[in-house]
C-alpha positions as CSV (number, residue, x, y, z in Angstrom):
1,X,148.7,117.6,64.7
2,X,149.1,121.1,63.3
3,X,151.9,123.9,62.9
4,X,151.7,127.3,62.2
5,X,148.9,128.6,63.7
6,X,148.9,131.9,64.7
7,X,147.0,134.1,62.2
8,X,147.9,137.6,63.6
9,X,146.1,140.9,63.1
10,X,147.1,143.7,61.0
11,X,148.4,146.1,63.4
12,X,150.0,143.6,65.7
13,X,153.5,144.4,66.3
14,X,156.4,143.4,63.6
15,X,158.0,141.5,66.3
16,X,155.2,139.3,67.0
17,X,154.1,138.3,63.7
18,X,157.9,136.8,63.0
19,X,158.3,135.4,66.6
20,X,158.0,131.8,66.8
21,X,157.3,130.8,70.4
22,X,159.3,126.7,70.5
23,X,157.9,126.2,73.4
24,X,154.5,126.0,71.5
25,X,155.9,123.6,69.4
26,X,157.4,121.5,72.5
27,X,153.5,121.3,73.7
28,X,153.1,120.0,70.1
29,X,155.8,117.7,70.4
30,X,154.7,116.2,73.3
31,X,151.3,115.6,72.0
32,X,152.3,113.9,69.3
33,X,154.5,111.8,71.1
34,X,151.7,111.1,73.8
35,X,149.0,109.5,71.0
36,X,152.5,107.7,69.2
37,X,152.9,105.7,72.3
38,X,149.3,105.1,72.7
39,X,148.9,103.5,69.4
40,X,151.8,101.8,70.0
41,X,150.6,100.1,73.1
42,X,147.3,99.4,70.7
43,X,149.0,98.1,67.7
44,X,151.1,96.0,69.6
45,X,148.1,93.8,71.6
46,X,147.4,90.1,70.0
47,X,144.2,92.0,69.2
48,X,144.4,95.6,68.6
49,X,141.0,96.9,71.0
50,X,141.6,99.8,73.4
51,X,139.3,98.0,76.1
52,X,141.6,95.5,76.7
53,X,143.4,96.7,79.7
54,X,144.1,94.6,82.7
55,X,146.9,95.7,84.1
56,X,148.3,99.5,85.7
57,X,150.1,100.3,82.5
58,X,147.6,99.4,80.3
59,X,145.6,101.6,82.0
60,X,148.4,104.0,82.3
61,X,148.8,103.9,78.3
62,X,145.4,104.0,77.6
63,X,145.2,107.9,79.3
64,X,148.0,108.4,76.5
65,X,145.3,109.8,74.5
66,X,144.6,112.8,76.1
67,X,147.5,114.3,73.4
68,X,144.5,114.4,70.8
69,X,143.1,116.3,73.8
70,X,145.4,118.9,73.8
71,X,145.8,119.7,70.2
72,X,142.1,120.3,70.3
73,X,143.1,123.1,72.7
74,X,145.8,124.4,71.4
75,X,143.8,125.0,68.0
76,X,140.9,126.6,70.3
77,X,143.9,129.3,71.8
78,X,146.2,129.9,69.1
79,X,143.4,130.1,66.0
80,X,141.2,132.3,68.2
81,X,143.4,134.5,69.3
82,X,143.5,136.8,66.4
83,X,139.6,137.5,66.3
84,X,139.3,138.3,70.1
85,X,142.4,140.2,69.8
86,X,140.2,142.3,67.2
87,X,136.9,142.5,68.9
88,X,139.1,144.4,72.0
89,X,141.8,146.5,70.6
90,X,139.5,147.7,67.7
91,X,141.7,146.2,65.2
92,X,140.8,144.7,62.0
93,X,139.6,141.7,62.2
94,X,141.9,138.7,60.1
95,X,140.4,138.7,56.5
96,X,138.7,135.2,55.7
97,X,140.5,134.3,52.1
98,X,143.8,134.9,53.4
99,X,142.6,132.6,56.7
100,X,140.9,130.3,54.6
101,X,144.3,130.5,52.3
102,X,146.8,130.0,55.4
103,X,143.9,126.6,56.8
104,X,144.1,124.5,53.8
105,X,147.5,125.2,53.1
106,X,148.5,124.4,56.5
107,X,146.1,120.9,56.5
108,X,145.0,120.0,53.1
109,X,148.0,119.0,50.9
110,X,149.6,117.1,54.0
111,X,146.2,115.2,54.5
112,X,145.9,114.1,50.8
113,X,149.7,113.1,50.7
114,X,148.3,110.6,53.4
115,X,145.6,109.2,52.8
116,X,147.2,108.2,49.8
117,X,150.2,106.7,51.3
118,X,147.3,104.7,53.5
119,X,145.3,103.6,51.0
120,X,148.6,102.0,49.2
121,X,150.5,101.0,52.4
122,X,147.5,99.1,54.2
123,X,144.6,98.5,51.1
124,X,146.5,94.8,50.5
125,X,146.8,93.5,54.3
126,X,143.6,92.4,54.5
127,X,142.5,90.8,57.6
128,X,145.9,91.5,59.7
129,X,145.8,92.7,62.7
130,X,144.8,96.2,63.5
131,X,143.6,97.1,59.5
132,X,140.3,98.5,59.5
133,X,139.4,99.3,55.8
134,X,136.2,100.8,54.3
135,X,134.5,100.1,51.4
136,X,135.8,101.3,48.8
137,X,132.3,103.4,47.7
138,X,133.4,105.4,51.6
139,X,136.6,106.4,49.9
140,X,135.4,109.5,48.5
141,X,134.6,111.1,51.7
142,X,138.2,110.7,53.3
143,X,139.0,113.2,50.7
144,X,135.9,115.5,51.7
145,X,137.2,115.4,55.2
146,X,133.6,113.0,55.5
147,X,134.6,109.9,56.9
148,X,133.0,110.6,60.3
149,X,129.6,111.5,59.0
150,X,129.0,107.3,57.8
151,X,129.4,104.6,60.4
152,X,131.5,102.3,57.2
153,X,134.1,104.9,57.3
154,X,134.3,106.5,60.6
155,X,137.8,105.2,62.5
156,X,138.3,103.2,59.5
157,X,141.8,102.9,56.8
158,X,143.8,105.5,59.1
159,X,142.0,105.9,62.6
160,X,143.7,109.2,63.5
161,X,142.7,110.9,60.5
162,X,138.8,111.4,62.1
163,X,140.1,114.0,64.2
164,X,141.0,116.3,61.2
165,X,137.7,116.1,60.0
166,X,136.5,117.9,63.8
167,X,139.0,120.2,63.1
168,X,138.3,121.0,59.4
169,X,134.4,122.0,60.8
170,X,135.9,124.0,63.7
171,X,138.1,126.1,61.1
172,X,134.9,126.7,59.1
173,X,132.9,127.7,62.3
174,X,135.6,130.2,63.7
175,X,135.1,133.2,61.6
176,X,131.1,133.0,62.7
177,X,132.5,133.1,65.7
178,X,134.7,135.7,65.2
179,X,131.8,138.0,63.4
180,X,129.9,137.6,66.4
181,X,133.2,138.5,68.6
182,X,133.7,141.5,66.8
183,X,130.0,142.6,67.3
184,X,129.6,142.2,70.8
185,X,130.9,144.5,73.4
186,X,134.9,144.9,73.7
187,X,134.6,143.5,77.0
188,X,136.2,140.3,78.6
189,X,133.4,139.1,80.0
190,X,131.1,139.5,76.9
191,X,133.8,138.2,74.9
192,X,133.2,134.9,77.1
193,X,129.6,134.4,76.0
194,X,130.9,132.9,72.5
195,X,133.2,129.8,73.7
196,X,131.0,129.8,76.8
197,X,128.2,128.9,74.8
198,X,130.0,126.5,73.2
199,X,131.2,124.5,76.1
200,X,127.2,124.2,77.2
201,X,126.2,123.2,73.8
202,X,129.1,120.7,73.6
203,X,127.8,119.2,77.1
204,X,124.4,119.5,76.2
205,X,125.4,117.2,72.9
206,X,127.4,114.8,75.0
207,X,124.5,114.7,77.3
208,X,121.8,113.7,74.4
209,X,123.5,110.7,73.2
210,X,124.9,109.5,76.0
211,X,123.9,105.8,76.8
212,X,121.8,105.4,73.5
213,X,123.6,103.4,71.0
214,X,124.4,106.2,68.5
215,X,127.5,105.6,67.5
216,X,130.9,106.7,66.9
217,X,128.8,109.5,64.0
218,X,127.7,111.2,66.6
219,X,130.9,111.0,69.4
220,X,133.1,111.9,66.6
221,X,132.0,115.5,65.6
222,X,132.3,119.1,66.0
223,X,129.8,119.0,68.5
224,X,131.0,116.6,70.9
225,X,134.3,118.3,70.7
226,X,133.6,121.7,71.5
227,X,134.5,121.8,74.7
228,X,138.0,121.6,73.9
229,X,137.9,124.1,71.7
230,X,135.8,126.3,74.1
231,X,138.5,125.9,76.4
232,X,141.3,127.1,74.1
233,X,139.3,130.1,73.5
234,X,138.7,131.1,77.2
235,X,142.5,130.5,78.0
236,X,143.2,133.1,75.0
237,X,140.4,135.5,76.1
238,X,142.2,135.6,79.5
239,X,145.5,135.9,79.0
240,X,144.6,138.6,76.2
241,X,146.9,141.6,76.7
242,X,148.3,139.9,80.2
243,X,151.7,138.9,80.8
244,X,151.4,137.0,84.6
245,X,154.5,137.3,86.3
246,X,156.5,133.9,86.9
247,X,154.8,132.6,90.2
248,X,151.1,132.8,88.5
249,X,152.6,130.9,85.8
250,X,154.1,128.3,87.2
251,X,150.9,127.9,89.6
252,X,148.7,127.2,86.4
253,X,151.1,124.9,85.4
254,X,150.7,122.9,88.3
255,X,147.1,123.1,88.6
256,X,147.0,122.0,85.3
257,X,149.1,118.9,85.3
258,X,147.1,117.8,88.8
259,X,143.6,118.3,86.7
260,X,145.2,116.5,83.9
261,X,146.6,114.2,85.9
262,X,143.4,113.9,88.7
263,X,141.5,113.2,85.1
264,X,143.7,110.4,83.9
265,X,143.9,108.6,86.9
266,X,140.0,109.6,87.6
267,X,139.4,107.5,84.2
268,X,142.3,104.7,84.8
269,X,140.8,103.7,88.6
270,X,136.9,103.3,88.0
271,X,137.2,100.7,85.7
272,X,140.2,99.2,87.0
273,X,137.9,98.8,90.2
274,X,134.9,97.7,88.4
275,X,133.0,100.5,88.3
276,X,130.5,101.8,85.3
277,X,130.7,105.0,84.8
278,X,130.9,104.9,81.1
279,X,127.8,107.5,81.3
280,X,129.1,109.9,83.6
281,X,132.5,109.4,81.3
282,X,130.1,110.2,77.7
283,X,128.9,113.2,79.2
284,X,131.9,115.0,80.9
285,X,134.3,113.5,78.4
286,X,137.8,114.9,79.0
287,X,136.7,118.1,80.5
288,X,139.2,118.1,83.0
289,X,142.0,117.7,81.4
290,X,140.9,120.0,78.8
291,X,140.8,123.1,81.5
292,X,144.4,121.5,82.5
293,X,145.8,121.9,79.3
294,X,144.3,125.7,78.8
295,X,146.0,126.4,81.6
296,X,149.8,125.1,80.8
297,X,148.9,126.8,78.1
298,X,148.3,129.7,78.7
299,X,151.1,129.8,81.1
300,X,153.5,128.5,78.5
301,X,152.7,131.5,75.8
302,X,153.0,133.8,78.0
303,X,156.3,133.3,79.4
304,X,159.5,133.0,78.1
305,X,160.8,130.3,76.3
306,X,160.8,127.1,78.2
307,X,164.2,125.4,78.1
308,X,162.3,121.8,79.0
309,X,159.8,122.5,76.1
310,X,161.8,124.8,73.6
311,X,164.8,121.6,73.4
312,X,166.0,121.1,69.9
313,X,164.1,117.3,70.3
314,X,160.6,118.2,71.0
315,X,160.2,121.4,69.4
316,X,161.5,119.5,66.6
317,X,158.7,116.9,66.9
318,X,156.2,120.3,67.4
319,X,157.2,121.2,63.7
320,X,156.6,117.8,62.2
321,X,154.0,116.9,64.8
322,X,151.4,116.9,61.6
323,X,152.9,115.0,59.4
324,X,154.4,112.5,62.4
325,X,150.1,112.1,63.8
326,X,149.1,111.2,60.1
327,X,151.6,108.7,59.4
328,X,151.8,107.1,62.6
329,X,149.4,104.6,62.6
330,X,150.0,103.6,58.8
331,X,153.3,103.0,59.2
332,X,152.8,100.8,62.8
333,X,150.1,98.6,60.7
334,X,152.1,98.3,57.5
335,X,155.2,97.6,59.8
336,X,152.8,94.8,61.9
337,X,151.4,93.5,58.5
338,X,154.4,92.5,57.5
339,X,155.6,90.8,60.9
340,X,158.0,93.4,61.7
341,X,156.8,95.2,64.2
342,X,158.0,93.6,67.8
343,X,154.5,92.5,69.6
344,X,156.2,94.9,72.3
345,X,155.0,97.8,73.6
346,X,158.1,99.6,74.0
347,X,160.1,97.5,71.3
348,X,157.5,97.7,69.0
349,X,157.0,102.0,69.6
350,X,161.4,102.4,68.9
351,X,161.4,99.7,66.2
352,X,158.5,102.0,64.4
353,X,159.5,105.7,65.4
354,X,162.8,106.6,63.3
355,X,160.2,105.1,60.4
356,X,157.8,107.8,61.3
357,X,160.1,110.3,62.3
358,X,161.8,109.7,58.7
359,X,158.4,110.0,56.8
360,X,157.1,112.9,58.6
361,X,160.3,114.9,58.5
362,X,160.0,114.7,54.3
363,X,156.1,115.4,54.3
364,X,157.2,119.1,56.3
365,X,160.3,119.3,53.7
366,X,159.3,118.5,50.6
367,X,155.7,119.3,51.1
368,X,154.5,121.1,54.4
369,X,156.9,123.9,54.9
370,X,157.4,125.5,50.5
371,X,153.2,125.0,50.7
372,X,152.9,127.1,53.8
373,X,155.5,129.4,52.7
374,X,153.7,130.1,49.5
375,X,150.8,130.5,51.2
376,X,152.1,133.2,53.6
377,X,154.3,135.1,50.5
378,X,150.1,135.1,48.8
379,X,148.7,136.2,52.0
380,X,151.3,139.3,52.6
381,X,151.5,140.3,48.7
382,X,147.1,140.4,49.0
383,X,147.5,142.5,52.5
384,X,149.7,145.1,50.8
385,X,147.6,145.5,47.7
386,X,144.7,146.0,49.9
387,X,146.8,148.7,51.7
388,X,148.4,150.4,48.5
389,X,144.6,150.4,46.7
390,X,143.5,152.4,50.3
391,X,146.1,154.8,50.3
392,X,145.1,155.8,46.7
393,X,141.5,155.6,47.7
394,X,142.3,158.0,51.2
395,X,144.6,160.3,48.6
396,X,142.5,160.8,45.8
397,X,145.3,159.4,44.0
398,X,145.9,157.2,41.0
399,X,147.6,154.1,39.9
400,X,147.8,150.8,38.6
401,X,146.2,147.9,39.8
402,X,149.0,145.1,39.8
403,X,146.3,142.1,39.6
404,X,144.3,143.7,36.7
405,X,146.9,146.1,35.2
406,X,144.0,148.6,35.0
407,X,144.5,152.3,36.1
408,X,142.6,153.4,39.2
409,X,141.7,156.8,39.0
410,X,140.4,158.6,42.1
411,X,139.4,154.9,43.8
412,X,137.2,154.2,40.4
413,X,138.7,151.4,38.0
414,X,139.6,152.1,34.7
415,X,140.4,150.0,31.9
């Protein structure tokens, strides 16, 4: 759902801040692939509605949408990383315009681009099959990243895009996070209070409205998600400054696909057999499979590149993975609006994915990749004007200040 997020600390090694891991990307890939096929086993049914499952792949497809899942945790490791990296090395901590700067350059113009190209590609299908509009009045807060807070917009016009409003609120909650990082002991284990804390609360929340008709306002949000966050944060706390030698590795990888998998099946079998435990399921969520994924990966970023993972084709998908999740669903309703889209699911997912692959590789083109590039040339030319202007401060010295073209004599401005 998101590239590009490693926001590294001044003082981090050179190497580091240009190293790329694909392997990263392949996770990403993956992901987006994973909720592609669910949606196309959705947007496929007579009647697009997740419930209807009643047979083993149906079931087997539903569990497809444990990718959102994962990119929760991979924003929780990779965005995190920086602060806690701060708070324990005494390093400066990543300064919040140029964070703030790198955030809505990575997911704003992308998101806009979108929701536009929904509104126009689905706003005339009317009643088809699988279009899910909202009044036009709820339009508004799409563009505020809003549409989960009102029940007429929540899941509505692009379903996907209510997971970037979760993640939107998580980017504005991380740099509390990492103030309070930064203030507690430079310990490990006190560094685990924070996404610890988090985890409880996000139980706690999942607990509350479990069972009482609340709707999808409340199941939708920051709160109910922050497990998965919490877990990407505890992965990067504890692989922090580690580098586990290839057997460790390769035993959280398997512990992590047999939770991911134990989860999956876990959620696949009870209903299968009859049994209600849509409570127990509220409360716990995807838990599991969130601890699974922290631990592939953690295991994946800290070994080499993986030569399953780090494959031209899905760390390919990793780089477009954002665009690919937005456009996804618009272009399998548009395609199914307009009768064709096979009512297949595995005719109907390859008749729709050179589309999206198509659409997603020009949003990262013409869009994506010069926006973040911009972003990062702003970011780098700020961090060395800070540095130059603290060098003249720590010399005594003077010069001219290249934003204001005013002399600065001794550290004092003058015109």
């Amino acid at each position: 759902m998101q590239a590009s997020d490693v926001l590294v600390t001044e003082g981090a090694p050179q190497a580091k801040k240009s190293r790329r891991l694909t392997s990263i990307d392949g996770l990403r890939g993956l992901a987006a692939l994973s909720v592609f096929v669910f949606h196309g086993w959705l947007y496929t049914m007579p009647v697009p509605l997740a419930s209807n499952r009643s047979s083993i792949g149906d079931y087997a497809a539903h569990e497809l949408r444990l990718g959102l899942v994962l990119f929760f945790v991979l924003s929780g490791y990779l965005l995190s990383r920086p602060w806690f990296a701060a708070a324990l090395d005494a390093r400066r901590p990543p300064d919040l315009r140029r964070y703030l700067r790198a955030r809505t350059a990575r997911i704003v113009p992308a998101y806009y681009l979108a929701l536009v190209g929904s509104i126009g590609l689905l706003w005339g299908l009317g009643e088809s099959p699988g279009v899910r509009l909202p009044p036009a009045g709820e339009l508004p807060l799409f563009f505020a990243f809003a549409q989960n807070t009102s029940p007429s917009s929540v899941m509505k016009l692009n379903p996907p895009m209510w997971s970037l409003g979760v993640e939107v609120s998580f980017y504005l909650l991380l740099p509390a996070i990492g103030w309070l990082a930064t203030r507690l002991p430079a310990r490990r284990r006190a560094q685990m209070l924070a996404p610890l804390a988090l985890l409880a609360l996000g139980v706690l929340w999942n607990w509350s409205i479990a069972g009482r008709g609340l709707g999808m306002t409340f199941s939708k949000s920051l709160a109910a998600m922050l497990p998965y966050f919490a877990f990407g944060m505890l992965a990067a706390l504890a692989l922090h400054g580690r580098s586990p030698k290839p057997w460790p590795r390769r035993a959280m990888i398997a512990a992590g696909m047999a939770l991911v998998a134990a989860d999956a099946t876990l959620k696949s079998a009870l209903p299968a057999a009859g049994v209600d435990a849509t409570t127990i399921f509220s409360i716990t969520r995807d838990i599991a499979s969130a601890a699974g994924f922290a631990l592939i990966i953690g295991a994946v970023a800290a070994g080499p590149p993986s030569r399953l993972l780090g494959n031209r084709v899905l760390a390919g998908m990793g780089v477009i993975s954002y665009g690919f999740y937005l456009w996804h669903v618009p272009v399998l309703v548009f395609l199914r609006g307009h009768g064709l889209l096979p009512l297949d699911p595995v005719l109907g997912t390859l008749t729709a994915l050179p589309l999206v692959v198509a659409v997603s590789t020009l949003s990262w083109l013409a869009l994506e990749r010069p926006v973040i590039a911009w972003a990062a040339r702003r970011n780098e030319r700020s961090r060395t004007e800070r540095r130059e202007a603290e060098r003249r401060r720590a010399s005594g010295g003077s010069g001219v200040d290249r934003r204001t073209g005013r002399r600065e004599v001794g550290g004092a401005l003058r015109a």
